[in-house]
C-alpha positions as a printed NumPy array, in Angstrom:
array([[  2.046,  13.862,  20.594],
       [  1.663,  11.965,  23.94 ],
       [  3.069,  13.174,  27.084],
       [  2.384,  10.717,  29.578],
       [  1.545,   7.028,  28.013],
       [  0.024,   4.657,  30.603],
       [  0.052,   0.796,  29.853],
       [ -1.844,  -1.347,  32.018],
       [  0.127,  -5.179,  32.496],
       [ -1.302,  -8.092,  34.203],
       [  1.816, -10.368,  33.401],
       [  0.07 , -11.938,  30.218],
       [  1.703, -12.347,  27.004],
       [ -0.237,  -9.694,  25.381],
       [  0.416,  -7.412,  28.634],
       [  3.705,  -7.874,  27.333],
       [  3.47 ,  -6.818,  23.838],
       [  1.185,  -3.872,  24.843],
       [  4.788,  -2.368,  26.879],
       [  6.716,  -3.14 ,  23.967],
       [  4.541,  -0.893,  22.176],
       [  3.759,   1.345,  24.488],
       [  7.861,   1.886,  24.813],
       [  8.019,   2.505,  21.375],
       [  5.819,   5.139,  20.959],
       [  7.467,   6.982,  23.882],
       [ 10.558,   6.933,  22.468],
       [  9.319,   8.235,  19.266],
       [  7.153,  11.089,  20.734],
       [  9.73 ,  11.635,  23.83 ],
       [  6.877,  10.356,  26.21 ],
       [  6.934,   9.185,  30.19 ],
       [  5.248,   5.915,  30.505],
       [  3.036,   4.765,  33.77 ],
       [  2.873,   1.623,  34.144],
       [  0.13 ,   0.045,  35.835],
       [ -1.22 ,  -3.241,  36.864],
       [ -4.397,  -4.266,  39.245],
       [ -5.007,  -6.517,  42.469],
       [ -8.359,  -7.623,  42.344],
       [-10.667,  -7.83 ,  45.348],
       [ -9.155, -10.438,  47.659],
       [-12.549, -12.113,  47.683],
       [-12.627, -12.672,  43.705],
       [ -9.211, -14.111,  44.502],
       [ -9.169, -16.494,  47.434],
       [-12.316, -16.592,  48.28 ],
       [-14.945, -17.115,  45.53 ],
       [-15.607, -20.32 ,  46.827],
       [-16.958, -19.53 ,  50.672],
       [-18.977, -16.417,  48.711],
       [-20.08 , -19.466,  46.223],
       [-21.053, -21.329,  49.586],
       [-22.679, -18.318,  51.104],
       [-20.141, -18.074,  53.829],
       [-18.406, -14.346,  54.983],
       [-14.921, -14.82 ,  53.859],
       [-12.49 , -12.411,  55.451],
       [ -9.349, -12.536,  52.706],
       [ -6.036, -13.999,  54.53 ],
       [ -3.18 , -11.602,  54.904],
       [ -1.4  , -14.582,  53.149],
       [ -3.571, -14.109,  49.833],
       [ -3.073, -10.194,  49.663],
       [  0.408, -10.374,  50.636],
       [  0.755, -12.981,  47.852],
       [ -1.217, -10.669,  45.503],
       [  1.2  ,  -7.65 ,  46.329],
       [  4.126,  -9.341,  45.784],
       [  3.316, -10.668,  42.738],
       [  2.242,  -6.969,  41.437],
       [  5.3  ,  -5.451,  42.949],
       [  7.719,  -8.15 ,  40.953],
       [  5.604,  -7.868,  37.619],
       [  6.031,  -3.99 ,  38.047],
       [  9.66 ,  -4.163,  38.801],
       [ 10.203,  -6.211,  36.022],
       [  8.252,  -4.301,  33.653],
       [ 10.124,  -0.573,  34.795],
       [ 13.818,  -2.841,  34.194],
       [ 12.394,  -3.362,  30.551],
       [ 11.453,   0.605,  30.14 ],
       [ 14.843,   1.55 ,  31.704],
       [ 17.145,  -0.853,  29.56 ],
       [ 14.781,   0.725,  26.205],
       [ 15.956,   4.147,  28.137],
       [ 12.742,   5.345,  28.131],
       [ 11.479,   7.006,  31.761],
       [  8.63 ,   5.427,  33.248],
       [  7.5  ,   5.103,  36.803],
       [  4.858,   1.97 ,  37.784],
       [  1.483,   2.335,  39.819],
       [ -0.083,  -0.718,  41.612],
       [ -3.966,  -0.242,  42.575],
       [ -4.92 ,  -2.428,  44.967],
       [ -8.321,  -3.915,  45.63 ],
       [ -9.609,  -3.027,  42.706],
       [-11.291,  -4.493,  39.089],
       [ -8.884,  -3.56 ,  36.591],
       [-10.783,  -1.886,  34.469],
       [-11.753,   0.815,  37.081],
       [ -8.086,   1.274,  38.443],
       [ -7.233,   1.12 ,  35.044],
       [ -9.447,   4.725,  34.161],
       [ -9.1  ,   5.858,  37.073],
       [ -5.424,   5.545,  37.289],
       [ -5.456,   7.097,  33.807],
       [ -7.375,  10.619,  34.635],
       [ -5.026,  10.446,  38.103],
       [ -2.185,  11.234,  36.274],
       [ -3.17 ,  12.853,  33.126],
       [ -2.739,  10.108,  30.623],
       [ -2.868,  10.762,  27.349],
       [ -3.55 ,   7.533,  25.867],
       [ -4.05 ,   4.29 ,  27.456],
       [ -2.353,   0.902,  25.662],
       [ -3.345,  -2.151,  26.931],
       [ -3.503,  -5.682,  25.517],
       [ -6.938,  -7.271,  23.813],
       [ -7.042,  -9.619,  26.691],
       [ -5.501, -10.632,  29.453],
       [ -4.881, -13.693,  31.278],
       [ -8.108, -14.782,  32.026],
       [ -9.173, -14.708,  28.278],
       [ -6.138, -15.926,  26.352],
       [ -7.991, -18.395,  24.365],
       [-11.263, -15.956,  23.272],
       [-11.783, -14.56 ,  20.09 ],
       [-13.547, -11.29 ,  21.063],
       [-11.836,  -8.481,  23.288],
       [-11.336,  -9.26 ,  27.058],
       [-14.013,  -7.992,  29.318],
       [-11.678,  -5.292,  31.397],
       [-10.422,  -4.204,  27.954],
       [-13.705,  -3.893,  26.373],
       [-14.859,  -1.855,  29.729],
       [-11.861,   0.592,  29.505],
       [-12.921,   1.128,  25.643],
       [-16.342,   1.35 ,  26.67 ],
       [-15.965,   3.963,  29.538],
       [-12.811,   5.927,  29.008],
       [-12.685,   9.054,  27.785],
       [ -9.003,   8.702,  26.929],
       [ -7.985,   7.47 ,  23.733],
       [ -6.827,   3.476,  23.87 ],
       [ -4.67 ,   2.125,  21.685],
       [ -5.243,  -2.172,  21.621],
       [ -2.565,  -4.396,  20.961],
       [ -2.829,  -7.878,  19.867]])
């Protein structure tokens, strides 16, 4: 059925729900799972403010190396869940990206045959309509998505 499943996580509850799933179906078609998740831009994440201001805002080291850690342990965390469900899966962090675009991108990289992702991630937990980076990758993929809620 699938081959290769790749679920995008951003640490959200939903993210969450969207591996579970994602797990699932592997082990019922025999699939390998990618798991992904997305640094944004350093600018969208320290420094919104100075471009707010008008000011050139070279990121800190401090703020990516934050970002990268925090990708690397939601990652690690998310393969331990795979591998104690026995199901193989190997994760992919793209850095410096928006998520949707790593997201598709990482997608046609390796072949994916379906993407599963969450209906919204962190930024939108309270809105009623699909997330924006979900609603791109539905928009602009040319994978199937499955949507989890």
């Amino acid at each position: 059925m699938y081959a290769r499943i790749l679920v995008a996580t951003d640490g959200s509850d939903l993210a969450g729900r969207a591996l579970d799933h994602a797990l699932q179906l592997a082990r019922m078609a025999a699939s390998e799972v990618v798991i992904v998740t997305i640094t944004e831009p350093a600018l969208m994440a320290a420094g919104s403010y100075a471009a707010a201001a008008g000011a050139v805002f070279d990121p800190m080291p401090e703020v990516v190396e934050a970002q990268q850690k925090a990708a690397n342990d939601l990652l690690a965390a998310a393969a331990r869940k795979a591998e104690a469900a026995g199901i193989k899966a190997r994760t992919v962090l793209v850095e410096n990206s928006f998520p949707s675009d790593g997201i598709i991108a990482t997608a046609n990289e390796i072949g994916a045959e379906l993407i599963v992702m969450g209906s919204h991630g962190r930024a939108g937990l309270g809105r009623l309509l699909l997330g924006s980076q979900t609603n791109n990758v539905l928009a602009h993929s040319k994978i199937p998505v499955l949507v989890t809620r």
